[in-house]
SEDOLO-174614 format. One record per residue (C-alpha): x, y, z. Coordinates in steps of 0.001 Angstrom, whole numbers, plus 500000, padded with zeros to 6 digits. Each point is the difference from the previous one (the first is absolute). Example, Ala and Ser with C-alpha at 12.3 -4.5 7.8 and 13.67 -1.06 7.14 Angstrom:
2
     c1     c2     c3
 512300 495500 507800
 501370 503440 499340
//
This chain:
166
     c1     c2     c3
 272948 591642 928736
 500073 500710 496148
 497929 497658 497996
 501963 498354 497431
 499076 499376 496394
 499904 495978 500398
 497735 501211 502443
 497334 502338 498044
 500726 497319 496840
 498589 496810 501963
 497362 502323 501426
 498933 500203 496565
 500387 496451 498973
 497998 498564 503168
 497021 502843 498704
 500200 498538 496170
 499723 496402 501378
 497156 500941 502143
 497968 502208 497407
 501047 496655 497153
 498921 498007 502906
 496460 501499 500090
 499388 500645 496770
 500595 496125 499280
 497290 499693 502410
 497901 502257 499021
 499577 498141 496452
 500002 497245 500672
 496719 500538 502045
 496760 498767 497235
 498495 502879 498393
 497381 500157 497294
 500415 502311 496879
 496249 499328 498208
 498633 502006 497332
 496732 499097 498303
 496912 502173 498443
 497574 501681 502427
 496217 498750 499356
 497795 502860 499582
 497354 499945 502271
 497242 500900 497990
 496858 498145 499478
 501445 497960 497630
 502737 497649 500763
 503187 499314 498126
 499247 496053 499828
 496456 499788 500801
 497786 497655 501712
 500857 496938 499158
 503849 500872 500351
 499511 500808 503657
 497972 497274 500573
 502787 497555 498500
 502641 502015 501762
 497933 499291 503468
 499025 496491 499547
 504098 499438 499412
 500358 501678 503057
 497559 497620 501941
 501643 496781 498859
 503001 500761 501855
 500264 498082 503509
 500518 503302 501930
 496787 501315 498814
 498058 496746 500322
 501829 499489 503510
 498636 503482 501215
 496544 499359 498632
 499518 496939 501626
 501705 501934 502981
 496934 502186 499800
 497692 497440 498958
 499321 500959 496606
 500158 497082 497430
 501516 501199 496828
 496929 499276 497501
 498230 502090 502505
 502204 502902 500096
 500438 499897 496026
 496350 499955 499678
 499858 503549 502021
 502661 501151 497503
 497957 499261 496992
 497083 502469 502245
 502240 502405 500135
 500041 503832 498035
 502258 499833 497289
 501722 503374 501834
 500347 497609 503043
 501124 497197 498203
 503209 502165 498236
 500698 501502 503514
 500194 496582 501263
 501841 498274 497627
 502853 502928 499976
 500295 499398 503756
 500670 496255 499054
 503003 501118 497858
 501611 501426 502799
 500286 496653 502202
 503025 497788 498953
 498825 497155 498487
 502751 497708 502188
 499132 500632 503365
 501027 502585 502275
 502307 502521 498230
 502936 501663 502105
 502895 499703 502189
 500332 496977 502495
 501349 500108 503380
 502084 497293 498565
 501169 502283 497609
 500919 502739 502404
 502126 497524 502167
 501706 499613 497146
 500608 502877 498978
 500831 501792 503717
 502561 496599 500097
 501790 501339 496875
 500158 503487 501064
 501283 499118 503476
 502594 497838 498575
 500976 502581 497694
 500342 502432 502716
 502144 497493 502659
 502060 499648 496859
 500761 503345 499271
 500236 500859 504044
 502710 497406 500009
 501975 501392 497071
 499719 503576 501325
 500952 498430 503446
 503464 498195 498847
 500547 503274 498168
 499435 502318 503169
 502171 497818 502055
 502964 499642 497636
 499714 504273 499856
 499515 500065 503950
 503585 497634 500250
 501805 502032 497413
 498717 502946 502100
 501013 498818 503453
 503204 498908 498798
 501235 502776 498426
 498767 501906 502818
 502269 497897 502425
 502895 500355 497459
 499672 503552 500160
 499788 500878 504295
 502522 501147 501268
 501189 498227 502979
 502280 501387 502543
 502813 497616 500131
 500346 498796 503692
 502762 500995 501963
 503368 498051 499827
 501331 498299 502700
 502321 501942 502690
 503410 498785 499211
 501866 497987 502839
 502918 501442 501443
 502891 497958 498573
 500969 497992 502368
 504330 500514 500506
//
């Protein structure tokens, strides 16, 4: 059987929707672009002492951080007192670790999120499955037809005449 070009042309089409498909979910997936200066890690710190300290005690005051201290039971005048003990090499480590937690919550991708998201993309896919479906069953009825129209039958035999009755 020769493929046709309908054939090879919605071939092509189904790919392109698929490929559009993905790449529509492929952005719109979250993704961070940051850019920011690198701290030197010298002895001496871009912001100094007193920068990291503020930039720590901020960090303390949020409820996640007081939650988990009190988790561990450490009260938070307690654990800023060991900060204020602490190398001034120590401190600047510490205090860039603190930039890296979201200051929100819990940064990230939900499982509510990815229900969501696997919803859309199997309704997207029923959806095209259906159109490519009505299309592959109008071609397979045009096909069948036309393949009826064309077989050759072999006409039945006629009928013996009667005699003619005189």
């Amino acid at each position: 059987m020769e493929i046709t070009r309908w054939r090879r042309t919605s071939w092509f089409v189904a790919t392109t929707l698929l490929l559009a498909v993905w790449m529509g979910i492929l952005g719109s997936l979250p993704h961070d672009a940051l850019g920011g200066v690198i701290p030197s890690h010298g002895k001496e710190s871009v912001g100094g002492r007193d920068t990291d300290l503020r930039q720590l005690e901020r960090f303390l005051e949020t409820k996640i951080a007081r939650q988990k201290l009190e988790d561990f039971g450490v009260p938070p005048d307690v654990a800023m007192a060991k900060l204020r003990e602490m190398s001034d090499q120590d401190l600047h480590v510490l205090a860039s670790m603190a930039d890296r937690f979201p200051e929100g919550g819990a940064e990230g991708v939900t499982i509510l999120e990815i229900v969501q998201v696997l919803a859309v993309v199997g309704l997207v896919a029923a959806v095209i499955l259906i159109i490519l479906g009505a299309i592959g069953i109008g071609i397979l009825a045009k096909y069948l037809k036309k393949k009826s129209e064309t077989r050759q039958t072999p006409p039945l035999p006629e009928p013996a005449a009667e005699p003619a009755k005189q």
